[in-house]
N, CA, C and O atoms as a Maestro MAE file, in Angstrom:
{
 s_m_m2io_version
 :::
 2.0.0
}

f_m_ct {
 s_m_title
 :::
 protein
 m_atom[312] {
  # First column is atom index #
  i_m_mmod_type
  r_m_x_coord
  r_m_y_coord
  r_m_z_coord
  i_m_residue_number
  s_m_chain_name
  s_m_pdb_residue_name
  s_m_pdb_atom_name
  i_m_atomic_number
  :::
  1 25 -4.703 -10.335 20.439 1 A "UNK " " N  " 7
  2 3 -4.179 -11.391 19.586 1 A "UNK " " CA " 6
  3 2 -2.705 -11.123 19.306 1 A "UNK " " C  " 6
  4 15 -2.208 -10.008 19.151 1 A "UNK " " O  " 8
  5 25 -2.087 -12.271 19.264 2 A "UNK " " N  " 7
  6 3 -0.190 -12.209 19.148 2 A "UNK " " CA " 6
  7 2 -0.059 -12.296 18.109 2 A "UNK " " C  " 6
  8 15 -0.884 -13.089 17.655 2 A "UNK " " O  " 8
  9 25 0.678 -11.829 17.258 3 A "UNK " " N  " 7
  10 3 0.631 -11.357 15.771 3 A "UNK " " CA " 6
  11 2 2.762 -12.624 15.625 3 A "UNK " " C  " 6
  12 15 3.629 -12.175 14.875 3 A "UNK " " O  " 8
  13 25 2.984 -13.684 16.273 4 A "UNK " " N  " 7
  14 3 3.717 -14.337 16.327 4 A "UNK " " CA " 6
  15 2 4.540 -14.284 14.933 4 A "UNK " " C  " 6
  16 15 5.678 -13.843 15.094 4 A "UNK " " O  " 8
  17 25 4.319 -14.524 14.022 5 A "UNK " " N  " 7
  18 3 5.244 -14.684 12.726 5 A "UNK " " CA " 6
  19 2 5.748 -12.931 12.590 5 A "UNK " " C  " 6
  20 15 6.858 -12.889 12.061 5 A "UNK " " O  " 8
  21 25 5.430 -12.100 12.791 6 A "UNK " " N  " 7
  22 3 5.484 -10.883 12.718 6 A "UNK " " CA " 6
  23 2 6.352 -10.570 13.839 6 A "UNK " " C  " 6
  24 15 7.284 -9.817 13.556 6 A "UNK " " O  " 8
  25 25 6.249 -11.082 15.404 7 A "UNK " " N  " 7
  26 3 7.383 -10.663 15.924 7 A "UNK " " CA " 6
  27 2 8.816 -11.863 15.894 7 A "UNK " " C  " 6
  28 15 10.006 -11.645 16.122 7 A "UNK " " O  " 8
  29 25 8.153 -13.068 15.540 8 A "UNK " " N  " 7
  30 3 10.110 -13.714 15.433 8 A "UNK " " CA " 6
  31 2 10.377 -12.906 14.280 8 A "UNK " " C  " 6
  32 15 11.306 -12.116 14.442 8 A "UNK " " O  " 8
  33 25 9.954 -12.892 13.434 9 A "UNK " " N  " 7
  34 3 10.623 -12.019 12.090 9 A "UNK " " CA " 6
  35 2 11.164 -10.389 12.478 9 A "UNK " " C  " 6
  36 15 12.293 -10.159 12.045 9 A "UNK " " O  " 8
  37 25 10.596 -9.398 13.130 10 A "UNK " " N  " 7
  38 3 11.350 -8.429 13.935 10 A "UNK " " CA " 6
  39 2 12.567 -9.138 15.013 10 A "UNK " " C  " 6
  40 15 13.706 -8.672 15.018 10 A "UNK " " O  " 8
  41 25 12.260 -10.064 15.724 11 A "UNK " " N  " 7
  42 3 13.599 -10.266 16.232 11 A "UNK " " CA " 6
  43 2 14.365 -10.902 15.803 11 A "UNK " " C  " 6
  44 15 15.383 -10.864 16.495 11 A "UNK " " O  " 8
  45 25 14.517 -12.042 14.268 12 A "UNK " " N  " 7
  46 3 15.583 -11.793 13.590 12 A "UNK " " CA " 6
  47 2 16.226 -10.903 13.047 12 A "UNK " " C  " 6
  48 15 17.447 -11.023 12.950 12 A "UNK " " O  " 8
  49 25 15.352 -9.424 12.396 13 A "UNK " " N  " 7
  50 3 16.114 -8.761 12.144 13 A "UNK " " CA " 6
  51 2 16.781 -8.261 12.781 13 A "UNK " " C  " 6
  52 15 17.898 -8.033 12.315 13 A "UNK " " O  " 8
  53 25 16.484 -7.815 14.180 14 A "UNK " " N  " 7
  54 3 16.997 -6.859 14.968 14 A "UNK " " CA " 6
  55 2 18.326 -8.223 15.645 14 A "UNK " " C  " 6
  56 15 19.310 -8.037 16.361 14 A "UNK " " O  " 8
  57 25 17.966 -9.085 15.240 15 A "UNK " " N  " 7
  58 3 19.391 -9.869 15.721 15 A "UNK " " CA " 6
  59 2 20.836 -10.058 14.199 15 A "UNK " " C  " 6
  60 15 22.060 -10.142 14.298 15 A "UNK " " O  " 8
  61 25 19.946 -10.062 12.983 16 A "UNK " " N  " 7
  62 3 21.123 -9.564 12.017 16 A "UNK " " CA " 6
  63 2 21.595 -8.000 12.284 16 A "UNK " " C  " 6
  64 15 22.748 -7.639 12.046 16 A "UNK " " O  " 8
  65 25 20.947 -7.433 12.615 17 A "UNK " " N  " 7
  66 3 21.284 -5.822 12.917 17 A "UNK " " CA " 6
  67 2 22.736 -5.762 13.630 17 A "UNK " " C  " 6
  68 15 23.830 -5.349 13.247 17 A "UNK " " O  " 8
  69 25 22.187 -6.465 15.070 18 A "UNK " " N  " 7
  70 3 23.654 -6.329 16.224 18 A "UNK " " CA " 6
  71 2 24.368 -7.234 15.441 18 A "UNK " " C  " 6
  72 15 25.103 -6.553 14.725 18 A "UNK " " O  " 8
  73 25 24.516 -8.324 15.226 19 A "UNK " " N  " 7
  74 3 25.145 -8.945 14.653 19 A "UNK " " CA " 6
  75 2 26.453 -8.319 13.472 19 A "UNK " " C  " 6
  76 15 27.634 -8.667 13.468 19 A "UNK " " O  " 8
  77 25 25.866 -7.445 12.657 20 A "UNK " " N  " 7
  78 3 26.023 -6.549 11.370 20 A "UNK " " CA " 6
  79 2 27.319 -6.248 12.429 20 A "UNK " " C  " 6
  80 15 28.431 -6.774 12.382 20 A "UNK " " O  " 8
  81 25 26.873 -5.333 13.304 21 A "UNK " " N  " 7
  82 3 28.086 -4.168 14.255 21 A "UNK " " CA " 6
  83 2 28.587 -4.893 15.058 21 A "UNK " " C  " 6
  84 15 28.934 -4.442 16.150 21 A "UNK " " O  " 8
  85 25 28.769 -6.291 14.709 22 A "UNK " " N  " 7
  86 3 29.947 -7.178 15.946 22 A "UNK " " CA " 6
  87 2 29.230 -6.746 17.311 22 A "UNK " " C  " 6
  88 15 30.126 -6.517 18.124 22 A "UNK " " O  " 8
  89 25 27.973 -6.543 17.884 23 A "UNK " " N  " 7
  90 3 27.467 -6.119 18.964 23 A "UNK " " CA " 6
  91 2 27.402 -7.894 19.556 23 A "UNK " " C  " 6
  92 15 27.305 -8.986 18.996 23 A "UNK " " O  " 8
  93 25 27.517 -7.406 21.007 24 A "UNK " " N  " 7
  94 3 26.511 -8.751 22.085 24 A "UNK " " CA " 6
  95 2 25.777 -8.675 22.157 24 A "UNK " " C  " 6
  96 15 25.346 -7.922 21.284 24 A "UNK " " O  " 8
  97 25 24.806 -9.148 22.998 25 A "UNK " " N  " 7
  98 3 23.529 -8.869 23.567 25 A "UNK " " CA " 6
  99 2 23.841 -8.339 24.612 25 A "UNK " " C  " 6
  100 15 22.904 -7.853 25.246 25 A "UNK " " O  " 8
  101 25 24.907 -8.246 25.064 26 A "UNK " " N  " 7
  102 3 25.170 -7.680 26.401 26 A "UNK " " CA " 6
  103 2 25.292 -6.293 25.845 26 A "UNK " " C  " 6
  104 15 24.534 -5.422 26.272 26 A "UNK " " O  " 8
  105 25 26.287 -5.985 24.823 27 A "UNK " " N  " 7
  106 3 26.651 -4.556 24.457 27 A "UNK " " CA " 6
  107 2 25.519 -3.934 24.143 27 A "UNK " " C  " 6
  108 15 25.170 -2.904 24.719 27 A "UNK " " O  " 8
  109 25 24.910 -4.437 23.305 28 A "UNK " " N  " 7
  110 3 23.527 -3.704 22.783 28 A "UNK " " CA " 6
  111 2 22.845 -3.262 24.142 28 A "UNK " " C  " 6
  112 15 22.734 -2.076 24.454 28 A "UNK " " O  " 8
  113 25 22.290 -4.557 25.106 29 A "UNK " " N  " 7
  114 3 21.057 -3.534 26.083 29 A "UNK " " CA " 6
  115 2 21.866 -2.695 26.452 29 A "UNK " " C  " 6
  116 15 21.324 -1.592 26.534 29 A "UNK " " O  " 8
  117 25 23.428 -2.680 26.847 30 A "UNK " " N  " 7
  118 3 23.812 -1.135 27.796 30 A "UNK " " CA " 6
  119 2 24.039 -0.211 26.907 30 A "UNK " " C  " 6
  120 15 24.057 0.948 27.323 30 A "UNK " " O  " 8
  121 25 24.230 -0.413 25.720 31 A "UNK " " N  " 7
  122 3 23.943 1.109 24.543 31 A "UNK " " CA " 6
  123 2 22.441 1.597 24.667 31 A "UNK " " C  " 6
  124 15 22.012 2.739 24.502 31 A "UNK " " O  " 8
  125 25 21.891 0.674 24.934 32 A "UNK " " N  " 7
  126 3 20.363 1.086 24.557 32 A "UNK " " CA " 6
  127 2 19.342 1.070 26.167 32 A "UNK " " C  " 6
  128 15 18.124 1.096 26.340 32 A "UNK " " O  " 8
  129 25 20.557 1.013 27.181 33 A "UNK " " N  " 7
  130 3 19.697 1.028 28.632 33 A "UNK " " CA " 6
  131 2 18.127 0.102 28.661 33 A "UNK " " C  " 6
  132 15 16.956 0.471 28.750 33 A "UNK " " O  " 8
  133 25 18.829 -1.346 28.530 34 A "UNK " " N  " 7
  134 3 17.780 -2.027 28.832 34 A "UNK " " CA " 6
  135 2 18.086 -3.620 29.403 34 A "UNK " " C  " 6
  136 15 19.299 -3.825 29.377 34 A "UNK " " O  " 8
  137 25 17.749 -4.133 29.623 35 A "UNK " " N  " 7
  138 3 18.423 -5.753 29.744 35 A "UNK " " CA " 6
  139 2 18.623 -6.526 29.010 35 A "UNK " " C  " 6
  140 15 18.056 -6.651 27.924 35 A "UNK " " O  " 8
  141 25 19.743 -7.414 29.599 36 A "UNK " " N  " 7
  142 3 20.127 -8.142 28.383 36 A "UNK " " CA " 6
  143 2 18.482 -8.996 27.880 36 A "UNK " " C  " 6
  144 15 17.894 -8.970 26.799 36 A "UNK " " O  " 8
  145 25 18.154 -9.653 29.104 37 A "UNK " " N  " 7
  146 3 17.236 -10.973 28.707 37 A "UNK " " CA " 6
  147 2 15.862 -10.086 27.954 37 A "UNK " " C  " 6
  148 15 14.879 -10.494 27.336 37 A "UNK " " O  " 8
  149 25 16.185 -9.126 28.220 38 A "UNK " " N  " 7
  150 3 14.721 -8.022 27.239 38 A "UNK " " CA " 6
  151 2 15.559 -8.331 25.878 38 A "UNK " " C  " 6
  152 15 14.980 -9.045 25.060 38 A "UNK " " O  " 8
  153 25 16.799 -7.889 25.569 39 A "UNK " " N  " 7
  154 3 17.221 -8.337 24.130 39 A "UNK " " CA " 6
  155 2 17.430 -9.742 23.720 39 A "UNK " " C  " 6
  156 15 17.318 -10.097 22.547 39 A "UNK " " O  " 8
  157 25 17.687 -10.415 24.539 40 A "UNK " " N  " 7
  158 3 17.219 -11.998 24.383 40 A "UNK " " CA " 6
  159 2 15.950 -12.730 23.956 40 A "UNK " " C  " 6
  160 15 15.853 -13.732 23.248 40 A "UNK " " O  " 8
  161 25 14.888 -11.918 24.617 41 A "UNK " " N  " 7
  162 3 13.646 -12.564 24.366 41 A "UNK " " CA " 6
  163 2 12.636 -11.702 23.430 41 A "UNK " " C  " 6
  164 15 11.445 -11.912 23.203 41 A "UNK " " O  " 8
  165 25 13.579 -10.551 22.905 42 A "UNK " " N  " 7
  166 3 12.885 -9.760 21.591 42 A "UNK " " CA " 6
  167 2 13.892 -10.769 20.375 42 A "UNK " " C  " 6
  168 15 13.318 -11.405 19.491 42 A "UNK " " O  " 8
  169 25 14.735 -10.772 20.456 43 A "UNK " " N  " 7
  170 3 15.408 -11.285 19.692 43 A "UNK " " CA " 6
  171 2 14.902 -13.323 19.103 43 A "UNK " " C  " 6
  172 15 14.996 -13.996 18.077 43 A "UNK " " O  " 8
  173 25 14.429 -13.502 20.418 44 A "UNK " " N  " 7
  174 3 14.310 -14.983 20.188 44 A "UNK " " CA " 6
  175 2 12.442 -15.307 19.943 44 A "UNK " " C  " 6
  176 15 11.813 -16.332 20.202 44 A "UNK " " O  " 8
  177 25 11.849 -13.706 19.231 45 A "UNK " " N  " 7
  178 3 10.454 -13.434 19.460 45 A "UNK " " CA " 6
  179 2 9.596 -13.856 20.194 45 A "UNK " " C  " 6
  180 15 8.421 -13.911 19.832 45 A "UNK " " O  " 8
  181 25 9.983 -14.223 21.320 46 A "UNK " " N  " 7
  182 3 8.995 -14.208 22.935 46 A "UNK " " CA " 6
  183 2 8.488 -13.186 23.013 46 A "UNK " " C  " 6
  184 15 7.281 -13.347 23.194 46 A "UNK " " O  " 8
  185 25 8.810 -12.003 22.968 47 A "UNK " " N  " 7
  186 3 8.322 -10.809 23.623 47 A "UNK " " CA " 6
  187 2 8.275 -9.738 22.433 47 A "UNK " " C  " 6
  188 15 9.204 -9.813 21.628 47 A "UNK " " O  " 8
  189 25 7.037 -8.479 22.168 48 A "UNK " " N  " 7
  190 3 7.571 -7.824 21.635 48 A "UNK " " CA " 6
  191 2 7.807 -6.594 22.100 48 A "UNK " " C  " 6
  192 15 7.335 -6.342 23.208 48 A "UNK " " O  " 8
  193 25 8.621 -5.475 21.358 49 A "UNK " " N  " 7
  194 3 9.072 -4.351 21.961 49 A "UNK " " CA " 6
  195 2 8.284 -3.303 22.189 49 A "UNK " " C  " 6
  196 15 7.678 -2.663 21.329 49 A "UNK " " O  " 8
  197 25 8.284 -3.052 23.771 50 A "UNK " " N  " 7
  198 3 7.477 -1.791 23.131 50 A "UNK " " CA " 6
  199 2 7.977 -0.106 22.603 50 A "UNK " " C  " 6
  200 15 9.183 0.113 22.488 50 A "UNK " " O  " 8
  201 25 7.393 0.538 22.432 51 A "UNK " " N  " 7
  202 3 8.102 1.781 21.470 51 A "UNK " " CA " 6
  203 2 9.334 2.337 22.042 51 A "UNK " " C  " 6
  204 15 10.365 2.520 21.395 51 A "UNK " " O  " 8
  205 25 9.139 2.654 23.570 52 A "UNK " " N  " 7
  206 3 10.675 3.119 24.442 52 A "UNK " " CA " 6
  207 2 11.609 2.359 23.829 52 A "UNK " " C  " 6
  208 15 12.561 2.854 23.225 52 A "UNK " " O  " 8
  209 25 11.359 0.853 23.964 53 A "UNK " " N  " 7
  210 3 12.426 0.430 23.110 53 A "UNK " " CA " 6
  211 2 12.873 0.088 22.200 53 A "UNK " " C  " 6
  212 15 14.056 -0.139 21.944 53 A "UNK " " O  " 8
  213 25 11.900 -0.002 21.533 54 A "UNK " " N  " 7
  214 3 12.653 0.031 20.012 54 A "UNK " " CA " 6
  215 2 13.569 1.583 19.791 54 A "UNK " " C  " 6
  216 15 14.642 1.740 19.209 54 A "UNK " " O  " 8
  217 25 12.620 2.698 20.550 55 A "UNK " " N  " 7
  218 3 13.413 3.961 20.304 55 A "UNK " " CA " 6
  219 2 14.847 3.709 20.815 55 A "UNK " " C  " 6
  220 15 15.668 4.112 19.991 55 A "UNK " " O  " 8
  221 25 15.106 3.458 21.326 56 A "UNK " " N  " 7
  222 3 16.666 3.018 22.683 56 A "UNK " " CA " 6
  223 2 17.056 1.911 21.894 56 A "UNK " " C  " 6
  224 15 18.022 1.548 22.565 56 A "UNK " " O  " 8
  225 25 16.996 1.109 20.944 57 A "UNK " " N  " 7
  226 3 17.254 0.353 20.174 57 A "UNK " " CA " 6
  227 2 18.153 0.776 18.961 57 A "UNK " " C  " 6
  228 15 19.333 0.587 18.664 57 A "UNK " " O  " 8
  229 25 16.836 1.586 18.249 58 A "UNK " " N  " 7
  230 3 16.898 2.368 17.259 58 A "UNK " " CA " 6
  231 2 18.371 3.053 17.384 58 A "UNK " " C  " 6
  232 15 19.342 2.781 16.678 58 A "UNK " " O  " 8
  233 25 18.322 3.884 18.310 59 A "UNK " " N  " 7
  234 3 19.899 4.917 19.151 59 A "UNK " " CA " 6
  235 2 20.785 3.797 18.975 59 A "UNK " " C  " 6
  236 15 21.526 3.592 18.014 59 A "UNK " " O  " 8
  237 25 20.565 2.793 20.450 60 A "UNK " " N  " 7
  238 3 21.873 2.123 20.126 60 A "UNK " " CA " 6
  239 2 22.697 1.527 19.083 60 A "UNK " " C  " 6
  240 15 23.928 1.521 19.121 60 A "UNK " " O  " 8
  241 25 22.144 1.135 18.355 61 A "UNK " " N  " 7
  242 3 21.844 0.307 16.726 61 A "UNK " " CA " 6
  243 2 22.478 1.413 15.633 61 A "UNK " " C  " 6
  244 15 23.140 1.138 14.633 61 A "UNK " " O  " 8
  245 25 22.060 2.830 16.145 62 A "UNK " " N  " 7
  246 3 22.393 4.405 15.246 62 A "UNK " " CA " 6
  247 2 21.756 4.150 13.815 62 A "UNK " " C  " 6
  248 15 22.400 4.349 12.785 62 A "UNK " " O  " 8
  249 25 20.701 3.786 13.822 63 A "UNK " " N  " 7
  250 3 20.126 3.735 12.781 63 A "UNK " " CA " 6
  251 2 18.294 4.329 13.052 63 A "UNK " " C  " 6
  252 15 17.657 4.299 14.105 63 A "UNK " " O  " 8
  253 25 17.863 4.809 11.733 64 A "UNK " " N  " 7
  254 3 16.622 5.563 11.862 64 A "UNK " " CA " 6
  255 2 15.723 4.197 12.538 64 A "UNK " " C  " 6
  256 15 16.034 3.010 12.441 64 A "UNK " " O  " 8
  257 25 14.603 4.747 13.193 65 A "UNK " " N  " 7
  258 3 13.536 3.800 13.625 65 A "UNK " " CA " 6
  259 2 12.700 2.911 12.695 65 A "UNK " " C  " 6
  260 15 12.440 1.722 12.882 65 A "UNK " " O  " 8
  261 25 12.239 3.842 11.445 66 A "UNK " " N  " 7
  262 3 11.951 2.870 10.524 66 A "UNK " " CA " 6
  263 2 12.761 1.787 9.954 66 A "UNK " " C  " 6
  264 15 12.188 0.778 9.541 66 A "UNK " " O  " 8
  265 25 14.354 1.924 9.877 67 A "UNK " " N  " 7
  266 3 15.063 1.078 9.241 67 A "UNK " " CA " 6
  267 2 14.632 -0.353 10.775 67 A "UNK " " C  " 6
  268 15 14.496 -1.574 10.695 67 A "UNK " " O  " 8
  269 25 14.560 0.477 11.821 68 A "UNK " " N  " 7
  270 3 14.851 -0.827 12.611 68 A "UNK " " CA " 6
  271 2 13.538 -2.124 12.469 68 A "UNK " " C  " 6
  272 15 13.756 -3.335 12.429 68 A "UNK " " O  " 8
  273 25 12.298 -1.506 12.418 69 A "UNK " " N  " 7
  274 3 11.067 -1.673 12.202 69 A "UNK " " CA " 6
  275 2 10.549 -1.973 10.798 69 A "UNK " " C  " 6
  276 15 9.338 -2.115 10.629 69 A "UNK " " O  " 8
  277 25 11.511 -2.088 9.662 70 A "UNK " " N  " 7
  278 3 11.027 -2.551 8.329 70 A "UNK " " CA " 6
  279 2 11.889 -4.054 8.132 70 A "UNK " " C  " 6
  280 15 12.902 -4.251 7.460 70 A "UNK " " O  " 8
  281 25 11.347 -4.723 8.709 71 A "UNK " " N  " 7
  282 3 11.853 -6.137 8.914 71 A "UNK " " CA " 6
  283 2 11.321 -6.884 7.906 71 A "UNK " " C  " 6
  284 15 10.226 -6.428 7.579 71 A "UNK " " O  " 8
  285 25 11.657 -7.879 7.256 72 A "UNK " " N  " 7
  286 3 11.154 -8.433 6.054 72 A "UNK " " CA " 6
  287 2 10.266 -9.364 7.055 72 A "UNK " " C  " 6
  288 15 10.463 -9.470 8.265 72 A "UNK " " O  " 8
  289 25 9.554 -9.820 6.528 73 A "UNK " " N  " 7
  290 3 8.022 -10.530 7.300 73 A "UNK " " CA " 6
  291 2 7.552 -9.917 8.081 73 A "UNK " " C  " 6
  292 15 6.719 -10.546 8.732 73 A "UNK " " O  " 8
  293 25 7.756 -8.389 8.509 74 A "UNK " " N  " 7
  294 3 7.108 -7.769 9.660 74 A "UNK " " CA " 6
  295 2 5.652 -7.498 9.311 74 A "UNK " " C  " 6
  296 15 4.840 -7.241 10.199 74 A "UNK " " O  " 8
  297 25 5.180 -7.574 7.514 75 A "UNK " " N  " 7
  298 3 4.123 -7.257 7.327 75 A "UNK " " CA " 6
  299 2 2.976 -8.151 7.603 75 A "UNK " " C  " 6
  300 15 1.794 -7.947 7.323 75 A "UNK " " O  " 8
  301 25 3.769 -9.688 8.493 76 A "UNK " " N  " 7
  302 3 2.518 -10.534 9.190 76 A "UNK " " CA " 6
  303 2 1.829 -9.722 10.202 76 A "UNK " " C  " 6
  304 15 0.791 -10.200 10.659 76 A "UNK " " O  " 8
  305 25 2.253 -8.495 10.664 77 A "UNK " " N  " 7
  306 3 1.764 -7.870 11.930 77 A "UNK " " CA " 6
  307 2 0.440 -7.706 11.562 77 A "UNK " " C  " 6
  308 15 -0.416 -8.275 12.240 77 A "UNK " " O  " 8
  309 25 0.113 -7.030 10.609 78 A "UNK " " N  " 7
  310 3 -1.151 -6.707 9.857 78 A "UNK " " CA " 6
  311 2 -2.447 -7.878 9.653 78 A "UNK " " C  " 6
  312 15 -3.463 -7.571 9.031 78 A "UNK " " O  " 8
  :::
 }
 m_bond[311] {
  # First column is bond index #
  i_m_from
  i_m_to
  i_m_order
  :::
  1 1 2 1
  2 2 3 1
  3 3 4 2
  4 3 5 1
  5 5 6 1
  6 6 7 1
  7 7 8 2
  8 7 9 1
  9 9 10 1
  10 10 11 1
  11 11 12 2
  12 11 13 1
  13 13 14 1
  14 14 15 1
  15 15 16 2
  16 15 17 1
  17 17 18 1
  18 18 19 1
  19 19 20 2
  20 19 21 1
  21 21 22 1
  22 22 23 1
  23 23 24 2
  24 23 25 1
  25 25 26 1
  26 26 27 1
  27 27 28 2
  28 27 29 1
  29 29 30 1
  30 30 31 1
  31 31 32 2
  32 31 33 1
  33 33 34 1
  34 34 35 1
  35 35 36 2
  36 35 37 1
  37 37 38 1
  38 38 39 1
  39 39 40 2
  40 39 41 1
  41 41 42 1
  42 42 43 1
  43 43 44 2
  44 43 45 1
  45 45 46 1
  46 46 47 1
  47 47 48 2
  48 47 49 1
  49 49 50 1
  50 50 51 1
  51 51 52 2
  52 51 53 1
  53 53 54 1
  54 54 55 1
  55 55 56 2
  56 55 57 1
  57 57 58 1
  58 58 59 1
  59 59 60 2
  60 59 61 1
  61 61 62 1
  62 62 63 1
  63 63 64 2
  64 63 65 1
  65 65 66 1
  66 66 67 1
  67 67 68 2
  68 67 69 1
  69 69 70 1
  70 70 71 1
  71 71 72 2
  72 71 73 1
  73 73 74 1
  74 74 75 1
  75 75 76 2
  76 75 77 1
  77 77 78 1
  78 78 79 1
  79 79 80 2
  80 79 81 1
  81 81 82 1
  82 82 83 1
  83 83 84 2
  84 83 85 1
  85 85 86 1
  86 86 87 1
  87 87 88 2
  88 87 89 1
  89 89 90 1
  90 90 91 1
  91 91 92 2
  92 91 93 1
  93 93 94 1
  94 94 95 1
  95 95 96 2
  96 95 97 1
  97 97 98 1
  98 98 99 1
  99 99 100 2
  100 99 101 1
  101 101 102 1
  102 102 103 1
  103 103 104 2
  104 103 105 1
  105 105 106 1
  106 106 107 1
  107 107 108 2
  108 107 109 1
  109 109 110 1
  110 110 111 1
  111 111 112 2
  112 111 113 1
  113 113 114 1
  114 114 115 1
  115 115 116 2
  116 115 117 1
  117 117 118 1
  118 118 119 1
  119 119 120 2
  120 119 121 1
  121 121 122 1
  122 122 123 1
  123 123 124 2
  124 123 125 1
  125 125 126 1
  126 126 127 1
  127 127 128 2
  128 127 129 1
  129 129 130 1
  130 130 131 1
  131 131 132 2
  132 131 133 1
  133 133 134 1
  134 134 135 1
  135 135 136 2
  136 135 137 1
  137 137 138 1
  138 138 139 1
  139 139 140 2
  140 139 141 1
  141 141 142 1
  142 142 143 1
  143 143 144 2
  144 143 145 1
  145 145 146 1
  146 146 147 1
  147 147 148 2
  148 147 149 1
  149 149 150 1
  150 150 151 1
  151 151 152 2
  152 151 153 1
  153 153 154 1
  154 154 155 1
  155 155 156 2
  156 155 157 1
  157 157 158 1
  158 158 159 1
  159 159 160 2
  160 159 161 1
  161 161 162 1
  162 162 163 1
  163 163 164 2
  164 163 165 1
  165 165 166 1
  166 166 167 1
  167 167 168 2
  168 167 169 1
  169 169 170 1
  170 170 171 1
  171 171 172 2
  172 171 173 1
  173 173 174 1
  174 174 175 1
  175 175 176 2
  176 175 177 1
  177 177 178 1
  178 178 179 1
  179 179 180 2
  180 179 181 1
  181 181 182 1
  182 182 183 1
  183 183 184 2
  184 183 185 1
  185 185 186 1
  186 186 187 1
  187 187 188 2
  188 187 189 1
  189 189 190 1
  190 190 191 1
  191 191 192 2
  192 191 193 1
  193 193 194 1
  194 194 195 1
  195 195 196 2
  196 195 197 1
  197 197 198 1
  198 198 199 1
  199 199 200 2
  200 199 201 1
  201 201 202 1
  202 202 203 1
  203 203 204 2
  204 203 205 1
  205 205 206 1
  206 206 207 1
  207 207 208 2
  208 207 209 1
  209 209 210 1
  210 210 211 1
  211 211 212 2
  212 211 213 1
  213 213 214 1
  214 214 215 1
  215 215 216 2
  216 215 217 1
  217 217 218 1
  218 218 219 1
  219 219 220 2
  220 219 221 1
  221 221 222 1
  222 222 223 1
  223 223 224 2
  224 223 225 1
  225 225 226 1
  226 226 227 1
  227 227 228 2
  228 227 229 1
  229 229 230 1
  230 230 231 1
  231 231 232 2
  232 231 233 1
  233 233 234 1
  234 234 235 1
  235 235 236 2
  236 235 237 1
  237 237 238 1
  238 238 239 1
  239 239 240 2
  240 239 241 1
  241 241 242 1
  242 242 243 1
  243 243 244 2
  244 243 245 1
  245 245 246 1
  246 246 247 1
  247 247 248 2
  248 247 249 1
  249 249 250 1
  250 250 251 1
  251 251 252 2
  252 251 253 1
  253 253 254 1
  254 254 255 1
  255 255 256 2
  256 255 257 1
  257 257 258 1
  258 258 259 1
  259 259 260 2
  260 259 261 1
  261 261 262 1
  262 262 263 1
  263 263 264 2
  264 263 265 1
  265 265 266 1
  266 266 267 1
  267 267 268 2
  268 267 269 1
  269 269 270 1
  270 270 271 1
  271 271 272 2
  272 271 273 1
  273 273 274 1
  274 274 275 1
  275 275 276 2
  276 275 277 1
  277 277 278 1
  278 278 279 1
  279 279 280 2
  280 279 281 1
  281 281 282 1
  282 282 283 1
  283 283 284 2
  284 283 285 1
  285 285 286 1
  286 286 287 1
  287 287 288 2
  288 287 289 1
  289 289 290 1
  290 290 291 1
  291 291 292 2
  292 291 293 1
  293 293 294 1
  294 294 295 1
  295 295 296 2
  296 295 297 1
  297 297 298 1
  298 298 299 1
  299 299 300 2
  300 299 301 1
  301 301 302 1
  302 302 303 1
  303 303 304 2
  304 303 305 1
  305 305 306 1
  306 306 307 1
  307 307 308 2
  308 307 309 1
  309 309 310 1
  310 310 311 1
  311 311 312 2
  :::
 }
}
């Protein structure tokens, strides 16, 4: 089951995040070694992340993993 309100709400945050650091979507996947359209379609909650990347996220972003992962509405996941 797709837990949908739970991941657009992770990929807004993680799109105020880059946003925050003047990042692209381009800059972000090559900080974080991944593709752009993977940060496109986490971001636009099509897809969600799996842990490699949120970890490679987390790095690029330089912020702890929980901060990246405590998304306000993320608690629809549940």
């Amino acid at each position: 089951m797709k837990h949908t309100a739970g991941i657009r709400a992770f990929g807004l945050h993680l799109r105020r995040l880059r946003q925050a650091r003047k990042l692209t979507q381009y800059a972000l996947a090559d900080y974080a070694d991944i593709s752009r359209p993977t940060v496109q379609r986490i971001e636009k909650g099509e897809t969600a992340a799996s842990l490699d990347v949120l970890l490679a996220l987390a790095h690029a972003l330089d912020i702890p993993l929980r901060e990246l992962v405590d998304a306000p509405g993320i608690d629809k996941l549940a």
